[in-house]
C-alpha positions as CSV (number, residue, x, y, z in Angstrom):
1,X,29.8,28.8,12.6
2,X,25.8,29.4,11.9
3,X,24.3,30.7,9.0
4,X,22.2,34.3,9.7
5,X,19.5,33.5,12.5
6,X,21.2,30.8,14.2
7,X,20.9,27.4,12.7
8,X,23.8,25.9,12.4
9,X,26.0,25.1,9.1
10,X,25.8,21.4,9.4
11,X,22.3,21.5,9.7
12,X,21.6,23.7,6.6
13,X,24.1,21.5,4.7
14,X,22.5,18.8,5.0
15,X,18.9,20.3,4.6
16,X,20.4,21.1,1.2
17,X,21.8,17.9,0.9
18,X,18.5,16.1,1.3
19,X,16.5,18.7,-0.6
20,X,19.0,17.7,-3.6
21,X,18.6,13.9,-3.3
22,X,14.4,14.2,-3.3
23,X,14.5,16.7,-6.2
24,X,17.5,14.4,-8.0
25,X,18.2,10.9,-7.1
26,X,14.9,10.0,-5.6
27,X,12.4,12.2,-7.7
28,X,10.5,9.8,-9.9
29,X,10.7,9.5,-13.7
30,X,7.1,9.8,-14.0
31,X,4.4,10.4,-11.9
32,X,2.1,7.5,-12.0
33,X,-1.6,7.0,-11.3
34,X,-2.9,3.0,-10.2
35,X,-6.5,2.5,-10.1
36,X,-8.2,-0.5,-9.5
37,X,-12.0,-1.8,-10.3
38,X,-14.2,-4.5,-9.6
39,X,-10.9,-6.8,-8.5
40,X,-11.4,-10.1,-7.3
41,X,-8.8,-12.8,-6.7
42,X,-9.4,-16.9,-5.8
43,X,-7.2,-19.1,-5.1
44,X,-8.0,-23.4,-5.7
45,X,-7.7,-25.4,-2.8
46,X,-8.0,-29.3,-2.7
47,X,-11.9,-29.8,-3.3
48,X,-12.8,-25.9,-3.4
49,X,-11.9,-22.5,-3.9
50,X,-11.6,-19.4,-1.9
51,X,-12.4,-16.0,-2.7
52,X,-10.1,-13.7,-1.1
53,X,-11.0,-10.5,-2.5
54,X,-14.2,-9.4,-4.1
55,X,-15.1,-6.3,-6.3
56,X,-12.6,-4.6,-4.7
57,X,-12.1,-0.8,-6.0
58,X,-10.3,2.2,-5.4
59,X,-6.9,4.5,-6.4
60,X,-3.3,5.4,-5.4
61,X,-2.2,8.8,-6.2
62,X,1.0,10.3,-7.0
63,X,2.2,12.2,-3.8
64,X,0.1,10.7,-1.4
65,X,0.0,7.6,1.0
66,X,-3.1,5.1,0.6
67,X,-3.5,3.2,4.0
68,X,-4.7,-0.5,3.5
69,X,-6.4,-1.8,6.7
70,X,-8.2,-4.7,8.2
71,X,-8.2,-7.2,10.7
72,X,-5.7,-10.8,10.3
73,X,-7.2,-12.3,7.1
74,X,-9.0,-9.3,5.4
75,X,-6.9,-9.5,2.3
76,X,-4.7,-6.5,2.7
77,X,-1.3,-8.6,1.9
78,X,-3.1,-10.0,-0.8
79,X,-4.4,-6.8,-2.8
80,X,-0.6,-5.4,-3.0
81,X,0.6,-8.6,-4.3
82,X,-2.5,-8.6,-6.9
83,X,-1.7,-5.2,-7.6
84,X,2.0,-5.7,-8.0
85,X,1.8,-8.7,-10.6
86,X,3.1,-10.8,-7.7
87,X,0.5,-13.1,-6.8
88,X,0.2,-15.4,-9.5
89,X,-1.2,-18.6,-7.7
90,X,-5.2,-17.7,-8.2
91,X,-7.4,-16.5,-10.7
92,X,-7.6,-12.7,-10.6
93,X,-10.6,-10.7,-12.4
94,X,-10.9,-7.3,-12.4
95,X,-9.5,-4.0,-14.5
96,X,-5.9,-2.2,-13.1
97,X,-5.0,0.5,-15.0
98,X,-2.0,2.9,-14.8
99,X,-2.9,6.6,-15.8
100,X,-5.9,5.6,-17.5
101,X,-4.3,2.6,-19.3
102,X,-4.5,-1.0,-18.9
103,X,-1.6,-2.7,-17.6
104,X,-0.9,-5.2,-19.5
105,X,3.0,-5.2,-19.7
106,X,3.7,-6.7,-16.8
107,X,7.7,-6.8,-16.7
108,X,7.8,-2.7,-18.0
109,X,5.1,-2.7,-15.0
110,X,7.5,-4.4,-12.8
111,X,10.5,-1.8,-13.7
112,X,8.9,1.4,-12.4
113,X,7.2,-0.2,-9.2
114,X,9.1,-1.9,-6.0
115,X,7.6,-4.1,-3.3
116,X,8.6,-3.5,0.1
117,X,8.5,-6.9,2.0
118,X,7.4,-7.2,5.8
119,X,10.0,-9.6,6.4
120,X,13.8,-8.6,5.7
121,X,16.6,-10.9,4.0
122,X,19.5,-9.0,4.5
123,X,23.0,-10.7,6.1
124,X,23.7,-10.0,9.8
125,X,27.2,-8.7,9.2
126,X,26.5,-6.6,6.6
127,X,25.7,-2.9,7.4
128,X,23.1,-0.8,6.0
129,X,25.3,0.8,3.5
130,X,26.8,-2.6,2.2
131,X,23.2,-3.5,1.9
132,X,22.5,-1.4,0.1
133,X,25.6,-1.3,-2.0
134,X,24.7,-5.0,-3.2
135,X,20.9,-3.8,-4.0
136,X,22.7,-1.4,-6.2
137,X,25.1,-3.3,-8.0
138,X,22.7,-6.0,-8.8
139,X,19.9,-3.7,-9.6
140,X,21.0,-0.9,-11.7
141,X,22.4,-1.0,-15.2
142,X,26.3,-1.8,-15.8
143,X,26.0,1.9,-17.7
144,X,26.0,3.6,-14.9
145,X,29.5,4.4,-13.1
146,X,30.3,3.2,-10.0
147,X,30.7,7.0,-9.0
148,X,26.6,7.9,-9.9
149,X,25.9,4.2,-7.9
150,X,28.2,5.5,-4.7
151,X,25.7,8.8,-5.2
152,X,22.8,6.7,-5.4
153,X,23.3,5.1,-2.1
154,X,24.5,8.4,-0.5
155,X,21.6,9.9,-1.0
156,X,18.9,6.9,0.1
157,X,21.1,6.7,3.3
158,X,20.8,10.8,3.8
159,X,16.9,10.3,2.7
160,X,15.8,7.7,4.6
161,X,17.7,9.2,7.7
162,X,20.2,6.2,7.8
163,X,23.5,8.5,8.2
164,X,24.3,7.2,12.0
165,X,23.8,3.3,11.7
166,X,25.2,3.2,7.8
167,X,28.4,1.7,9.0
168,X,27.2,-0.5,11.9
169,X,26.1,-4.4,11.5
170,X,22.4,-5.0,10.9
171,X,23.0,-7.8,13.4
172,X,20.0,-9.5,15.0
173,X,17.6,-8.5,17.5
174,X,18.8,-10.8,20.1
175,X,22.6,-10.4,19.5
176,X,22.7,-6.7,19.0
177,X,23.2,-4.4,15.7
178,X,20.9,-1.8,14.3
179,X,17.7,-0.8,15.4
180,X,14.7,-2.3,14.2
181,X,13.2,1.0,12.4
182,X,16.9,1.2,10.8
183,X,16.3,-2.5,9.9
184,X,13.2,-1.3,8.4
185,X,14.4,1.7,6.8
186,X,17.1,0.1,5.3
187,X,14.9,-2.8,3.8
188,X,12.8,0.2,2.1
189,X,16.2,1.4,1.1
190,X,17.0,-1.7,-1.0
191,X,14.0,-1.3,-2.9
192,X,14.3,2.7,-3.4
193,X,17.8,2.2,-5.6
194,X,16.3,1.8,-9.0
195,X,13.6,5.0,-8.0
196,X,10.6,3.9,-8.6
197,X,7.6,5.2,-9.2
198,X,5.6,3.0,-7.3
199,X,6.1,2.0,-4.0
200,X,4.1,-0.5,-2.5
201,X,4.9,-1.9,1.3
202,X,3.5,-4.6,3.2
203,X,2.7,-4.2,7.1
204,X,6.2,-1.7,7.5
205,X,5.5,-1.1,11.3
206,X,4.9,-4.9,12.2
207,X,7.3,-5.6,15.6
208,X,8.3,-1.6,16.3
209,X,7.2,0.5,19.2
210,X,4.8,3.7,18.5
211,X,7.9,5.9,17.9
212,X,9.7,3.7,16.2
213,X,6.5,3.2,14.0
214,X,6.1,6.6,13.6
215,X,9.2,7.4,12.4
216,X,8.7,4.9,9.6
217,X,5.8,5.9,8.7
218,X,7.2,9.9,8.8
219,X,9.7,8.4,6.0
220,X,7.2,7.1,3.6
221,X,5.2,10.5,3.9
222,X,8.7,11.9,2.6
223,X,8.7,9.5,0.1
224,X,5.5,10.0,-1.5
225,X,6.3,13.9,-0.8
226,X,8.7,13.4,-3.6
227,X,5.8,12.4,-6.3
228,X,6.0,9.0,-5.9
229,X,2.2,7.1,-5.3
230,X,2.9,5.2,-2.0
231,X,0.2,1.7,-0.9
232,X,1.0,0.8,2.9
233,X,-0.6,-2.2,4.7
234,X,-1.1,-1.7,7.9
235,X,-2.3,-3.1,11.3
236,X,-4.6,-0.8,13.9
237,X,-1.8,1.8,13.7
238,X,-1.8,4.2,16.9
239,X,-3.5,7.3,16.2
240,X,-0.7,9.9,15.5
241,X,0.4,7.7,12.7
242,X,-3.6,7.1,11.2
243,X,-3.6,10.9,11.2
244,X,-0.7,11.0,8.5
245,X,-2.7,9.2,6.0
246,X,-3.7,10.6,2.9
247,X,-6.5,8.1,2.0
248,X,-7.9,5.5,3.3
249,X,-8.8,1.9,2.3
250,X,-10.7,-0.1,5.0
251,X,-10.9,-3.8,3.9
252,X,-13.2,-6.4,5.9
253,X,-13.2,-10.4,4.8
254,X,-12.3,-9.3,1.7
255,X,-14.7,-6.4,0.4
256,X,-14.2,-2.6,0.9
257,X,-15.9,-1.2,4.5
258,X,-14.9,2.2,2.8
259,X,-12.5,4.2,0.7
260,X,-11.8,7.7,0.5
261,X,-10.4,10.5,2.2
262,X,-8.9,8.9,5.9
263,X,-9.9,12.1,8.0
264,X,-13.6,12.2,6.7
265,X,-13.5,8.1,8.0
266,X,-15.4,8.9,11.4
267,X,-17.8,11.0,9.6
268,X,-18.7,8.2,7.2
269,X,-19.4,6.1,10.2
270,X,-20.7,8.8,12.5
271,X,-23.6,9.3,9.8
272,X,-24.0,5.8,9.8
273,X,-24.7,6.1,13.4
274,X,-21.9,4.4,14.7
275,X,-19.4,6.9,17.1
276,X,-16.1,7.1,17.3
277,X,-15.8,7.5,21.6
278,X,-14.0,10.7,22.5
279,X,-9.6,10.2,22.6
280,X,-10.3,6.9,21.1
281,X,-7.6,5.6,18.7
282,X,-9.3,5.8,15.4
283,X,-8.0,2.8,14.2
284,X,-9.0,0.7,16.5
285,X,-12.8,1.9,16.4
286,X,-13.1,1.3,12.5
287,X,-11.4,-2.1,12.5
288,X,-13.2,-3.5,16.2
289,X,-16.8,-1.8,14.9
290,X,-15.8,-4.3,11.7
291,X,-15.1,-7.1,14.0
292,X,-18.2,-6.8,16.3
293,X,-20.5,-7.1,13.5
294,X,-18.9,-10.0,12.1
295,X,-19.8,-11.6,15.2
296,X,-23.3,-10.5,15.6
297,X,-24.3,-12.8,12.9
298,X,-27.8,-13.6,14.6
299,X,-28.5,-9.7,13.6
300,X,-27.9,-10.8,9.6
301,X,-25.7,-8.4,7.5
302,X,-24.6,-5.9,8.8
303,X,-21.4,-4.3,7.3
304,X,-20.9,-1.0,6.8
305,X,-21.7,-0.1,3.1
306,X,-18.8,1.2,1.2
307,X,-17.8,4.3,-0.5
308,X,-18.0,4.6,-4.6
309,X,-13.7,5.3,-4.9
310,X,-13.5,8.5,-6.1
311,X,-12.3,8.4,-10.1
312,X,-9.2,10.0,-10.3
């Protein structure tokens, strides 16, 4: 049976579906804005310290997904765990705020914001939806029935496009079991039960194949689609997935190369009178340019100046 010009019932069902877990379910409590300032974060080592970041500014916004990138060692793991409250080893400076405000609650901070791992901890012969199950159950208050907890997890699995490997072992990669963007997918899942607000995710397309990487990265666009504020770390992705970006966040030893919108990127440099070659991946021109002039050292300075972050 099809509904009037020809698509079929199962698929408008389950447009509907999904359209009712984004606008229910998934649709965050309140839309929040992070902003960051002059940040800076050392950590002691045996005779020394080490400054990881420095005067680092910019802004996540509510519907849109902020790209952190960088070479190995340019602080991008770093900044979401400063950002989250998790990295508590160093000495952090700097203002965050939260629409406007301070954050100084870190725990109420901590209930409308999730942190997406790059590395999953979930059981080989448990299946996405048992995985997601136990996220549930240990995550969401005993008020809640087990019927509206069974509706949470239907519709994360139906959102995150999860329906065909729910029941199937996660497995391992050399033994066989799900996928690795349903492994990844599913590890956002786990994080997604208690809706938050928030989302920040470290490196999510580390080990997949273009597609697979694109298809990840599709699902945090739907994400942050929903109104929530999405931060992504992420390696010299290829360039279909660099043109999904909303902004932009190019971090080089530590200090901002540039921040703003991630389609006006080239221009930036461009003006600075450094070219992007023609069908060259984008990503790999801002981040290499970065790296070349490390290395140039008998040149003296010279990185690319940053952008002033926009205020929101």
């Amino acid at each position: 049976m099809t509904e009037p010009g020809g698509t079929s019932m199962s698929t408008t069902t389950r447009r509907q579906s999904l359209e009712r877990a984004q606008t229910t379910v998934l649709k965050p409590k309140q839309k929040l804005q992070l902003s960051w300032r002059s940040l800076s974060y050392e950590v002691k080592l045996r005779k020394s310290t080490k400054q990881i970041l420095s005067g680092v500014s910019g802004h996540a916004s509510p519907g849109e997904v902020l790209a952190i990138m960088g070479s190995s060692g340019a602080g991008k793991t770093t900044l979401l765990n400063v950002l989250s409250g998790r990295a508590n080893r160093g000495a952090t400076r700097g203002e965050v705020t939260v629409n406007g405000h301070a954050v100084r609650d870190r725990d109420a901070f901590r209930r409308v914001v999730a942190f997406v791992t790059q590395d999953d901890l979930m059981l080989e012969t448990q299946t996405p939806r048992e995985v997601l199950q136990f996220s549930a159950a240990l995550r969401l208050p005993n008020s809640l029935s087990a019927a509206a907890r069974a509706s949470v997890v239907e519709a994360i699995i139906l959102v995150l496009h999860l329906e065909k490997a729910a029941d199937t072992v996660v497995g391992t990669p050399d033994k066989g079991g799900i996928s690795g963007g349903e492994r990844k997918r599913t590890n956002i899942g786990a994080e997604l039960v208690t809706n938050p607000s928030l989302l920040f995710v470290d490196e999510p397309t580390s080990g997949l194949d273009a597609f697979t990487a694109a298809q990840v990265m599709a699902t945090l666009k739907e994400l942050a689609a929903t109104g929530k504020t999405v931060a992504s770390t992420i390696h010299q992705p290829a360039s279909e997935i660099f043109e999904t970006f909303d902004n932009l966040m190019l971090l080089h030893q530590g200090t901002v190369a540039y921040f703003g919108k991630a389609d006006a990127s080239l221009d930036h440099f461009g003006s600075l009178g450094v070219r992007c070659p023609p069908h060259h991946n984008p990503a790999d021109f801002l981040v290499n340019t970065l790296m070349r002039q490390a290395r140039d050292a008998h040149h003296g300075p010279t990185y690319m100046p940053r952008l002033t972050p926009d205020r929101p």
